[in-house]
C-alpha positions in Angstrom: -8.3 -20.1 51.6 -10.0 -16.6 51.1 -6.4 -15.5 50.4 -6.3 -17.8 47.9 -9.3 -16.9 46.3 -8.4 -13.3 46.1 -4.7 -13.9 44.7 -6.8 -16.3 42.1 -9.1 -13.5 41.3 -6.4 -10.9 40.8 -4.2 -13.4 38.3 -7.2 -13.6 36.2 -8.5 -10.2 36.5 -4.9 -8.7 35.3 -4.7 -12.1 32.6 -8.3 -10.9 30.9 -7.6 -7.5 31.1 -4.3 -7.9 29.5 -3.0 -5.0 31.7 0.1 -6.1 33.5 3.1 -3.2 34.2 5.6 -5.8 33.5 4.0 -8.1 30.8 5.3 -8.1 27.3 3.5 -8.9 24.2 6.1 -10.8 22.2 3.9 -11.4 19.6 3.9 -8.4 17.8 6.8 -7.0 16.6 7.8 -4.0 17.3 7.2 -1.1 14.2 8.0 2.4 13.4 6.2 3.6 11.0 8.1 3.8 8.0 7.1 6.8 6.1 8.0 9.3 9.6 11.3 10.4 10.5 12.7 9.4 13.5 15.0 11.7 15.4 18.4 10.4 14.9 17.4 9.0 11.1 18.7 10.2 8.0 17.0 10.3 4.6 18.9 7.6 2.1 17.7 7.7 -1.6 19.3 5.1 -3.0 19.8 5.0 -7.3 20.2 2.5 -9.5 21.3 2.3 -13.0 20.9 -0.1 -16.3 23.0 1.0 -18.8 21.7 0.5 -22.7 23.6 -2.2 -24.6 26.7 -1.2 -26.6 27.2 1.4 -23.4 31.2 2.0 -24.0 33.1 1.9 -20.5 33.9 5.4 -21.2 30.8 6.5 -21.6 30.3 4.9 -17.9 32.6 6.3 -16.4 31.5 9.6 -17.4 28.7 9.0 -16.1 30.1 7.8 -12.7 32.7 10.8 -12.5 29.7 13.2 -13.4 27.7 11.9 -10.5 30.7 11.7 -8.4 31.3 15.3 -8.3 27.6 16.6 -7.7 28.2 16.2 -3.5 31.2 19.0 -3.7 28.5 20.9 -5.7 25.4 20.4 -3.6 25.6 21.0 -0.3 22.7 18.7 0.6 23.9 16.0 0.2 25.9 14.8 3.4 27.2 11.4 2.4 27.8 9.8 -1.4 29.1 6.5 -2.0 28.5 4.4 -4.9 29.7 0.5 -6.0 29.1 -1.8 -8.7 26.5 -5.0 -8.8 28.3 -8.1 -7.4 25.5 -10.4 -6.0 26.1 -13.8 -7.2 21.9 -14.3 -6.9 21.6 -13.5 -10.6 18.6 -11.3 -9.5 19.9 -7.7 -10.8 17.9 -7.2 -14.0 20.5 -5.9 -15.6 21.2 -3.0 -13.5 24.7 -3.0 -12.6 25.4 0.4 -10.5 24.2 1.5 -7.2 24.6 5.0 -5.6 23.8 6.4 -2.1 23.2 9.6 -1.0 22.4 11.0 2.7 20.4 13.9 3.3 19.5 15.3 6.5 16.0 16.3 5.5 13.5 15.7 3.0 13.9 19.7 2.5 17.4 19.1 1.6 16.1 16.4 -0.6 13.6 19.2 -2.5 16.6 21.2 -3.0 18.7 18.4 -4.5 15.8 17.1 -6.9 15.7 20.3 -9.0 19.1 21.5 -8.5 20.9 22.7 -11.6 23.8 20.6 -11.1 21.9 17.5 -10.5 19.9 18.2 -13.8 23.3 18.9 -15.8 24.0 15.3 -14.4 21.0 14.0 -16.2 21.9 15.3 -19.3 25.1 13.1 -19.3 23.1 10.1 -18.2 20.2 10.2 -20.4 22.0 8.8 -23.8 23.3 6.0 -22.1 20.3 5.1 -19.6 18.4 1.7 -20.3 16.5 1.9 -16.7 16.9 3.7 -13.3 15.4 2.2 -10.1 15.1 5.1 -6.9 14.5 4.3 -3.5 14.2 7.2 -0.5 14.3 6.2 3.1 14.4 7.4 6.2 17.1 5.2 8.3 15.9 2.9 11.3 
């Protein structure tokens, strides 16, 4: 009986306590914190674009070849790719180009930002831009 009664008293000592080496608290999930790099993370800034009406598919696709060739003159950036909207959700607003760009830093992000090349770029975009969407963040 008294070894009962200590066993007893231990299980509810460790259950009020909450401290138990192997207990788990499902009922919080687990977070990072989303504005801090982790170690193996890369930084993604994702762009969107809403062309104006009357936008001539040339005048896209000067606009994707101009964006297309900033990664072979910016050094920054690590990765590119790019695609066009194909969600059948009907939830796009009108924007109908996404691109994605990897950099290994938000330093190499501060170089990109002002970077000559990248402001030439917006020069070809402007005319034809109805809306751009940006999104930076650093991969989980």
């Amino acid at each position: 009986m008294k070894f009962f009664i200590i066993a007893l008293s231990t299980i509810l000592a460790v259950s009020t306590t909450g401290f138990c080496p192997t207990k788990k608290d499902y009922t919080k999930p687990a977070m990072k914190n989303a504005f801090t790099k982790e170690k193996d993370s890369v930084l993604r800034h994702v762009v969107l674009f809403k062309f104006k009406d009357g936008t001539t598919s040339d005048d896209i696709k000067k606009v994707e070849d101009a964006f297309g060739i900033l990664p072979s003159k910016i050094p920054q950036i690590t990765s590119y790719e790019w695609g066009l909207n194909n969600s059948p959700e009907g939830l796009d607003k009108g924007f109908t180009h996404c691109f994605l760009l990897t950099f290994k830093s938000e330093e190499d992000r501060a170089i990109y930002l002002p970077h000559p090349d990248h402001k030439a770029f917006g020069q070809v975009l402007t005319p034809f831009l109805d809306d751009v969407l940006v999104i930076d963040y650093w991969s989980n």
